[in-house]
C-alpha positions as CSV (number, residue, x, y, z in Angstrom):
1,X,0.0,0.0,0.0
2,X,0.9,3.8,-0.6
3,X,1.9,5.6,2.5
4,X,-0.6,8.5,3.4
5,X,0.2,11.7,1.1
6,X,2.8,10.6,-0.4
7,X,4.5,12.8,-3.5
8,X,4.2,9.9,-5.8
9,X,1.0,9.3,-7.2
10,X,-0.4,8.2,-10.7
11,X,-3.8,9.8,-10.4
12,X,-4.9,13.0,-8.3
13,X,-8.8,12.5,-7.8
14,X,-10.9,15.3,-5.7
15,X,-14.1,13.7,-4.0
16,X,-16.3,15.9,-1.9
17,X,-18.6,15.0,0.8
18,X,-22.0,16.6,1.1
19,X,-24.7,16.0,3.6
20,X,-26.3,17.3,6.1
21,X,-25.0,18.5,9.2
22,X,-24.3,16.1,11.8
23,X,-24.7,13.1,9.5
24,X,-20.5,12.5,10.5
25,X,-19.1,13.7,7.2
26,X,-16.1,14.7,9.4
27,X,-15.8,11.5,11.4
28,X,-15.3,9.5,7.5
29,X,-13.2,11.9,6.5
30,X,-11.0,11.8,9.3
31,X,-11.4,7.6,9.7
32,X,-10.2,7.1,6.1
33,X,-7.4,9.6,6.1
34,X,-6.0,9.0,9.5
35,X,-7.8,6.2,11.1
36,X,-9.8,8.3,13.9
37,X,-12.8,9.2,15.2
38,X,-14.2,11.7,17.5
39,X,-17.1,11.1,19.6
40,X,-16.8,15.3,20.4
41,X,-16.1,16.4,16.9
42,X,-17.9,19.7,16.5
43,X,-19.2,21.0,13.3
44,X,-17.2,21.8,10.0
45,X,-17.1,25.7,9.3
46,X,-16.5,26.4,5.8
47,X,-14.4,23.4,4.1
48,X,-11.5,21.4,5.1
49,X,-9.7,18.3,3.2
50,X,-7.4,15.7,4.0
51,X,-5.5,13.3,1.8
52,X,-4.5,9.7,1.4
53,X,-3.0,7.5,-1.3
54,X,-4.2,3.7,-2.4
55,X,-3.8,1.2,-4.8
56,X,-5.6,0.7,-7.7
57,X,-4.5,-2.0,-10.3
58,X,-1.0,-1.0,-9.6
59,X,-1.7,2.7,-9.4
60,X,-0.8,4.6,-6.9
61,X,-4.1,7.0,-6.4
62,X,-4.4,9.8,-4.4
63,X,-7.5,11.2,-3.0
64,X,-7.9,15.0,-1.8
65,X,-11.5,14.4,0.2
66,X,-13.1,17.9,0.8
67,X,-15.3,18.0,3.8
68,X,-18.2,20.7,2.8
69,X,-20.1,22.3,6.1
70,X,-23.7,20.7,6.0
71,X,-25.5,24.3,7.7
72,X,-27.5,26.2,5.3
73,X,-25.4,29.4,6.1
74,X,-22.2,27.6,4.7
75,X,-24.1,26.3,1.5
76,X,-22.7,29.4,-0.5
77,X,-19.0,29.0,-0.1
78,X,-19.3,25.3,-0.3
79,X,-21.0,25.3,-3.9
80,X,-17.9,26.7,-5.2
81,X,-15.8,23.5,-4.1
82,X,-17.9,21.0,-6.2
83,X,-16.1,22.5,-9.2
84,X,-13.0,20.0,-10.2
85,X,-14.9,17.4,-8.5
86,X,-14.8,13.7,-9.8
87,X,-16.5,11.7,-7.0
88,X,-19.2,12.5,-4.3
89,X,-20.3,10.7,-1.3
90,X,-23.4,11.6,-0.4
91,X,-24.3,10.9,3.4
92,X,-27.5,10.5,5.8
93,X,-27.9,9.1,9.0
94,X,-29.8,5.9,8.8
95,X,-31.0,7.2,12.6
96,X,-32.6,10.3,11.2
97,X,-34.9,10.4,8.7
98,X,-35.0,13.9,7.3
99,X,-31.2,13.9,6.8
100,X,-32.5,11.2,4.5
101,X,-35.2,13.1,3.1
102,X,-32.7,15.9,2.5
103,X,-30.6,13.9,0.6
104,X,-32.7,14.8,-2.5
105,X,-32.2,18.3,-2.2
106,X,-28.4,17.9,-1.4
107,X,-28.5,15.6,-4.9
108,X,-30.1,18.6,-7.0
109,X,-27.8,21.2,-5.7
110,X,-24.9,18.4,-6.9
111,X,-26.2,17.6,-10.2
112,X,-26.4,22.0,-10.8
113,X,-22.9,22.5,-9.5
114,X,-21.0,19.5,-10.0
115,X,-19.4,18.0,-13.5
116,X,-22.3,16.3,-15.1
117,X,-20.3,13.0,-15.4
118,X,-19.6,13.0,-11.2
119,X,-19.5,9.6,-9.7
120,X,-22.2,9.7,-7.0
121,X,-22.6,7.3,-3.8
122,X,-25.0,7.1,-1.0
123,X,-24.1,6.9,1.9
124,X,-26.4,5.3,5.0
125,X,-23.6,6.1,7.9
126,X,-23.8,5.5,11.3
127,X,-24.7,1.9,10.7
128,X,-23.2,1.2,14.5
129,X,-27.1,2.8,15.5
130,X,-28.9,-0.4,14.0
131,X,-31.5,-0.3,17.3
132,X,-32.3,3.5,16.7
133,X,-32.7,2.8,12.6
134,X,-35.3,4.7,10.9
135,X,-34.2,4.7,7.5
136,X,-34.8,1.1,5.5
137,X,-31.9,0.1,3.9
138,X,-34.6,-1.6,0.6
139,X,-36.1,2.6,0.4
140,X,-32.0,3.6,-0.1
141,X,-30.8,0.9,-2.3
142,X,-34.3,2.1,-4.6
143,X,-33.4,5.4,-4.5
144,X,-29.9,5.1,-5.5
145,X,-30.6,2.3,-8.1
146,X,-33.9,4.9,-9.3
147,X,-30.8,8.0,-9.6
148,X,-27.9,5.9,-10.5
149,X,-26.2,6.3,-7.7
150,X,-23.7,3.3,-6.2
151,X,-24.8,2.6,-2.2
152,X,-23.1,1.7,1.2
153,X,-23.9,1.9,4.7
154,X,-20.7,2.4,7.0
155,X,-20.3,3.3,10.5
156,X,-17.1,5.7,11.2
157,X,-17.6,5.2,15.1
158,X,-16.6,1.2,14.4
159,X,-15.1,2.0,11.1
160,X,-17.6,-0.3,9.2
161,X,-17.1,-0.3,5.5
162,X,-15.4,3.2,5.0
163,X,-12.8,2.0,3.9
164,X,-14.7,-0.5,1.1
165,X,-17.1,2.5,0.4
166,X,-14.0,5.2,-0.8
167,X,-12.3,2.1,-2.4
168,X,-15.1,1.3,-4.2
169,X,-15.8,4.6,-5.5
170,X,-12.5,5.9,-5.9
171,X,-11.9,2.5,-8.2
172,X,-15.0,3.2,-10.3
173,X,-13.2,7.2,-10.7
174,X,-10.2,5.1,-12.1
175,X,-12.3,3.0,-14.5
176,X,-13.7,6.2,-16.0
177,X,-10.7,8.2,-16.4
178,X,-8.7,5.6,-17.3
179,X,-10.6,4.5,-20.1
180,X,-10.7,8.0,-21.1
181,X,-7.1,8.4,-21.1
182,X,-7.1,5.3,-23.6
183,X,-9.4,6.7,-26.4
184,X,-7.8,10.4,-26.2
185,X,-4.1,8.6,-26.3
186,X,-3.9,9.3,-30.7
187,X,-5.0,12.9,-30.0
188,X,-2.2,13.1,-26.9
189,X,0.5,11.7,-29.3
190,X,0.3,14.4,-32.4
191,X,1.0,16.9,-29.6
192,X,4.6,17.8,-29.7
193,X,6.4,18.0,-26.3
194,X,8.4,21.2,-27.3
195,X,4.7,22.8,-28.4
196,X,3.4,21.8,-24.8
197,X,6.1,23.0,-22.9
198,X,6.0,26.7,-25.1
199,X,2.4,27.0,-23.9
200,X,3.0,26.1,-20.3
201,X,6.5,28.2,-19.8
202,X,5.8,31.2,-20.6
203,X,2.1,32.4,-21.9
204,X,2.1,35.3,-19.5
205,X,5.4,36.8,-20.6
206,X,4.4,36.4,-24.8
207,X,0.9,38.5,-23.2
208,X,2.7,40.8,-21.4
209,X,5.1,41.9,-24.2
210,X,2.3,42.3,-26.5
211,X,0.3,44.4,-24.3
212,X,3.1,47.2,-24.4
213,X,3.7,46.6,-27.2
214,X,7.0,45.6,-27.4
215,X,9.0,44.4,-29.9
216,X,11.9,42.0,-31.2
């Protein structure tokens, strides 16, 4: 296995979690990328991420998870972190019902700010509170087969598939781009290197001269 953010990686994938508040967005976050949990965590302000590297059919893939504030105040700087987003889990608290009923409003506000081609998966956490359920597991699987969405239930308090649930979905963000790397290959190879490097050097400098004017 890759050590956690390590320099090397093949693939750079950005995966945002959205959700309500309270639903432990946090608590996966943190159990993924470092292997805790906090029974006192507070609420996220704004956005924070972490980082952590895996295998994937011998690729070393690194994952930036941004955890986005769940309050309603928050929901304005958080839309602008979908963008450059490949992968979204989408969470409720199988204890809580409404954060499960919000989960289609929190899928509209993805589908309008995220890349249409997102990978989506939702996610029934706290699984640990089986006796205090009030969510089916049958009503999620329907809605996320009904909206194409892949589905999990984990438990970060007993670390209960969070770590199959961002394998899973960081493997199908590898499928995907992969296979896209494969068909754009011809279009990648007519491009010369010098060309590339031209464009990437110095763009500013060629803009800058030609703004005053300069010459020779």
């Amino acid at each position: 296995m890759a050590t956690k953010d390590s320099d090397e990686y093949d693939y750079l994938f950005k995966v945002v979690l959205i959700g309500d508040s309270g639903v432990g967005k946090s608590n996966l976050l943190s159990r993924f990328t470092r292997n805790e949990f906090n029974l006192e965590s507070k609420s996220t302000i704004g956005v924070e991420f972490a980082t952590r590297s895996i295998q994937v059919d011998g690729k070393t893939i690194k994952a930036q998870i941004w955890d986005t504030a769940g309050q309603e105040r928050y929901r304005a700087i958080t839309s602008a972190y979908y963008r450059g987003a490949v992968g979204a889990l989408l969470v409720y608290d199988i204890a809580k019902h409404l954060t499960y009923e919000n989960v289609e409003r929190w899928l509209k506000e993805l589908r309008d700010h995220a890349d249409a081609n997102i990978v989506i998966m939702l996610v029934g956490n706290k699984s640990d509170l089986r006796h205090l359920r009030a969510v089916p597991t049958d009503d999620s699987k329907s809605f996320a087969e009904k909206n194409n969405l892949s589905f999990i239930e984990t438990s970060a308090l007993d670390a209960t598939n969070v770590e199959l649930a961002f394998q899973n979905i960081l493997t199908e963000i590898y499928h995907i781009v992969s296979q896209k790397t494969i068909v754009n290959d011809d279009h990648v190879a007519k491009v010369p290197t010098s060309n590339v490097q031209t464009i990437t050097v110095a763009p500013s400098e060629a803009t800058d001269d030609k703004k005053k004017g300069g010459c020779c």
